[in-house]
C-alpha positions in Angstrom: -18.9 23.1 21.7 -17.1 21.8 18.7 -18.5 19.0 17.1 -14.9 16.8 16.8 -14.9 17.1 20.8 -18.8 15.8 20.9 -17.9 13.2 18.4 -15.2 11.9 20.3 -17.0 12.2 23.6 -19.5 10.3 22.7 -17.1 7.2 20.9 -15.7 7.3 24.9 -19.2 6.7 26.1 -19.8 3.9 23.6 -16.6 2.0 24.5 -17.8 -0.9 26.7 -14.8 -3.5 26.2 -12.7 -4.5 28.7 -9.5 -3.3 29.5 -7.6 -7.1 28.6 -9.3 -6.9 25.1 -6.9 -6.0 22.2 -7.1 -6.1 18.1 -4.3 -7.1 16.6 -2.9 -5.5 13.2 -0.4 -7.2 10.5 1.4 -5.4 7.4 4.0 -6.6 4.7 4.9 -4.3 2.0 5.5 -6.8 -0.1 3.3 -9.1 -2.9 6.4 -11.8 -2.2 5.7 -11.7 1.9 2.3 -11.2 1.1 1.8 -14.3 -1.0 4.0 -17.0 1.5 2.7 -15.7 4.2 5.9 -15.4 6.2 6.1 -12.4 7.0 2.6 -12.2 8.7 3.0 -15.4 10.3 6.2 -13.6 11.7 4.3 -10.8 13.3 0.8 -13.1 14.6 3.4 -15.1 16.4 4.9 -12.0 18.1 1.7 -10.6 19.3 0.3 -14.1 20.5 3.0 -14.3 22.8 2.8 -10.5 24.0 -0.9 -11.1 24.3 -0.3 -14.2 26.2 2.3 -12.6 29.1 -0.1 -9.5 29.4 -3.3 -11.4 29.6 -4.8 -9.8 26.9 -7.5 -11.7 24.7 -7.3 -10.8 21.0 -10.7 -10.3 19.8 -9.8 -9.8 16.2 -7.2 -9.7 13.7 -6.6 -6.9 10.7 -3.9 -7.2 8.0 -2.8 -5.4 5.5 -0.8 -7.3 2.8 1.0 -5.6 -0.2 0.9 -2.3 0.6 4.1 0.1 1.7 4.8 1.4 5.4 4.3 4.7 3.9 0.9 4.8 2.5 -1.4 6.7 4.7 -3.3 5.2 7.0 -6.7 5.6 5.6 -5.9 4.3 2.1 -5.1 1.1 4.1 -8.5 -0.6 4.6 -6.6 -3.7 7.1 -5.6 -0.7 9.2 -9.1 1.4 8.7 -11.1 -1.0 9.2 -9.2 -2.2 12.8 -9.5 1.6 14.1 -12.9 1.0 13.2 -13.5 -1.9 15.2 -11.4 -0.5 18.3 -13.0 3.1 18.2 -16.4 1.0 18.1 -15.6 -0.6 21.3 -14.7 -4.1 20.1 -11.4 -3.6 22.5 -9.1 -1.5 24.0 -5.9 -1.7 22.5 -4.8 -1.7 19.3 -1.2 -3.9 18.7 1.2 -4.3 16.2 5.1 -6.7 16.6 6.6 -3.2 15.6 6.1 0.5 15.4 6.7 0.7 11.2 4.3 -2.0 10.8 1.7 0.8 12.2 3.2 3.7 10.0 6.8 4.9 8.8 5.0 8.5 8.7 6.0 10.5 11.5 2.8 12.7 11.0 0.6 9.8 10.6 1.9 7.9 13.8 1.8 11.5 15.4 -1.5 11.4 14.3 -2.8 8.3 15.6 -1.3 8.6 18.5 -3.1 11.8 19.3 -6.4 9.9 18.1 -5.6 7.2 20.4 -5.4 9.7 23.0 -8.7 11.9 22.6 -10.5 8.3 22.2 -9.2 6.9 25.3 -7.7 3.6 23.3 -4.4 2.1 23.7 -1.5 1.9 21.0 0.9 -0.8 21.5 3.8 -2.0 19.3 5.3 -5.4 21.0 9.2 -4.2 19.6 9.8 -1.3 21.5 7.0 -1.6 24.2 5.0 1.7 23.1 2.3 2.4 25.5 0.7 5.7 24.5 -1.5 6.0 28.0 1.6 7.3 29.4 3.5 10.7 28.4 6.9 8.6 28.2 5.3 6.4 26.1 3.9 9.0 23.6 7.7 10.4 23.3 8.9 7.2 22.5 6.7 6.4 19.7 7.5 9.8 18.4 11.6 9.1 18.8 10.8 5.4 16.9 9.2 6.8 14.1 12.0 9.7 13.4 14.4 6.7 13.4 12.0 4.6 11.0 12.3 7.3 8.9 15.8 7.8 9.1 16.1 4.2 8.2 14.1 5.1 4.9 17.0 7.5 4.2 19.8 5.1 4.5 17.8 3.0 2.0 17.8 5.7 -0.5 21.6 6.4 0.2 22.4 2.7 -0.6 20.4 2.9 -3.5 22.1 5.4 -5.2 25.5 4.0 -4.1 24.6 0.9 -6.0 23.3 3.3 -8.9 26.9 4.5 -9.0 28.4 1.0 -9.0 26.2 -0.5 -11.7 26.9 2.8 -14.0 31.0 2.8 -13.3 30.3 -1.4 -14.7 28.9 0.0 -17.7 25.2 -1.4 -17.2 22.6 0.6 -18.6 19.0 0.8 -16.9 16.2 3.1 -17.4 16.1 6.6 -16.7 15.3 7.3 -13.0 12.2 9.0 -11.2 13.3 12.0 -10.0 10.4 10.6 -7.2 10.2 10.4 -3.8 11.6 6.9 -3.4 8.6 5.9 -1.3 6.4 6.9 -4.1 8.5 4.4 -6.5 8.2 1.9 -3.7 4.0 2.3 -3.7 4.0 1.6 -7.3 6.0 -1.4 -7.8 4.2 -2.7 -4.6 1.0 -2.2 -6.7 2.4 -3.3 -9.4 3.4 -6.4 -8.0 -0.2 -6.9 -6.9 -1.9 -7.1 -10.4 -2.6 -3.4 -10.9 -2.7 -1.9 -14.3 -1.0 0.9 -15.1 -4.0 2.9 -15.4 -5.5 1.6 -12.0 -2.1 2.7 -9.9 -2.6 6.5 -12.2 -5.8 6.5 -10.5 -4.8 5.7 -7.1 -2.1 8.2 -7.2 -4.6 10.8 -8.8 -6.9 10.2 -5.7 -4.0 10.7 -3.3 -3.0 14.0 -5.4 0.2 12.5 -5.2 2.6 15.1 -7.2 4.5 13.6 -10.8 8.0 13.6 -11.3 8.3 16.7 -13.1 5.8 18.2 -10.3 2.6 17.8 -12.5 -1.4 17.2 -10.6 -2.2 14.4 -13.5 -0.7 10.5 -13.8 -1.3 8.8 -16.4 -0.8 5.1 -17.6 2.4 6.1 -19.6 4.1 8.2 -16.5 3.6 5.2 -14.3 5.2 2.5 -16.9 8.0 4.5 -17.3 9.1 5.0 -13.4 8.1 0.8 -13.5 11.1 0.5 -16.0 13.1 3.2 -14.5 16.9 3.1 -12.3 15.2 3.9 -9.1 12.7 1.2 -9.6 15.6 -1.3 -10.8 17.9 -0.2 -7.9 15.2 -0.6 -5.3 14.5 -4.2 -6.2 18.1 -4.7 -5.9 18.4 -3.2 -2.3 15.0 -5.2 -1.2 12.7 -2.3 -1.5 11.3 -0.4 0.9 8.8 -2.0 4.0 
């Protein structure tokens, strides 16, 4: 017997909370939402009232404030420390207002929702009603995701529309990325924060998160110059990436 199966058997055995107990998660991407609050006073709202109709007590509240849709789920300690609480029987469902508030990672919702399964804990998102103890509710969590991140994509098309525009005016920016856009998004959100240059090098280090010429190594300099860059510009200007 594998040890994963034992492990997870024995997180089953442990979980004594009642089916009406939930733990509610909050994200914004953003340090603006992050500092007035809006944003997660958006979302608490939301899941009081869905927690209300159900009859579901909410034991406990995790946020995570700053920090992109796309980051994975365990370099987000709001979200790792929730799973945490949940898996150690604290309650029985986990809830966010919407589906990319959990993840706008179709493997890391997959995932979680396969975790969620093998644990014997609920996932619930209160926009699209995901309930993953049923099959129909695992394939629609799967179908929300593939449009969260098709949503992504539109972003990126805009921004390079309004790349096009700003060039045909005659304004000069920086040089772009040549990144991922949701890896420019992750450092302007850090960057927004406080971090340093060399503390968002070392996060990205630590997530072997590739450069833009395809290099294993950040360093302070690589990170200032995507900071100044078009892409970084042209995302501010769309209203970034959640």
């Amino acid at each position: 017997m594998n040890a994963p199966a034992t492990a997870r058997r024995k997180r089953r055995k442990n979980r004594t909370a009642p089916d009406n107990h939930a733990i509610a998660y909050l994200r914004v991407s953003t340090a603006e939402q992050a500092a007035s609050g809006a944003g997660l006073a958006a979302q608490r709202t939301t899941i009081t009232a869905e927690a209300e109709r159900r009859g579901w007590l909410v034991v406990d509240w995790f946020a995570d404030e700053g920090i992109s849709g796309g980051k994975r789920i365990d370099r987000r300690p709001g979200l790792s420390a929730a799973l945490r609480a949940i898996e150690q029987g604290a309650a029985s469902t986990l809830v966010a207002s919407k589906l990319d508030r959990i993840s706008r990672s179709m493997l890391d919702t997959a995932t979680l929702i396969e975790r969620a399964r093998e644990d014997g804990w609920k996932l619930f998102t209160c926009d699209v009603q995901v309930d993953t103890t049923t099959p129909a509710g695992e394939a629609q969590a799967g179908l929300m995701t593939v449009f969260s991140q098709f949503e992504r994509r539109l972003i990126g098309q805009r921004t390079k529309e309004a790349l096009a525009e700003k060039k045909a005016a005659g304004v000069r920016l920086g040089r772009p990325s040549v990144l991922p856009l949701d890896v420019v998004q992750r450092i302007l959100d850090a960057r927004d924060c406080g971090a340093t240059y060399t503390q968002i090098a070392d996060d990205l280090n630590t997530d072997r998160v590739p450069t833009a010429a395809g290099g294993a190594r950040w360093y302070p300099s690589t990170v200032r110059q995507v900071v100044n860059g078009q892409d970084a510009a042209l995302l501010r200007a769309v209203g970034g990436i959640e």
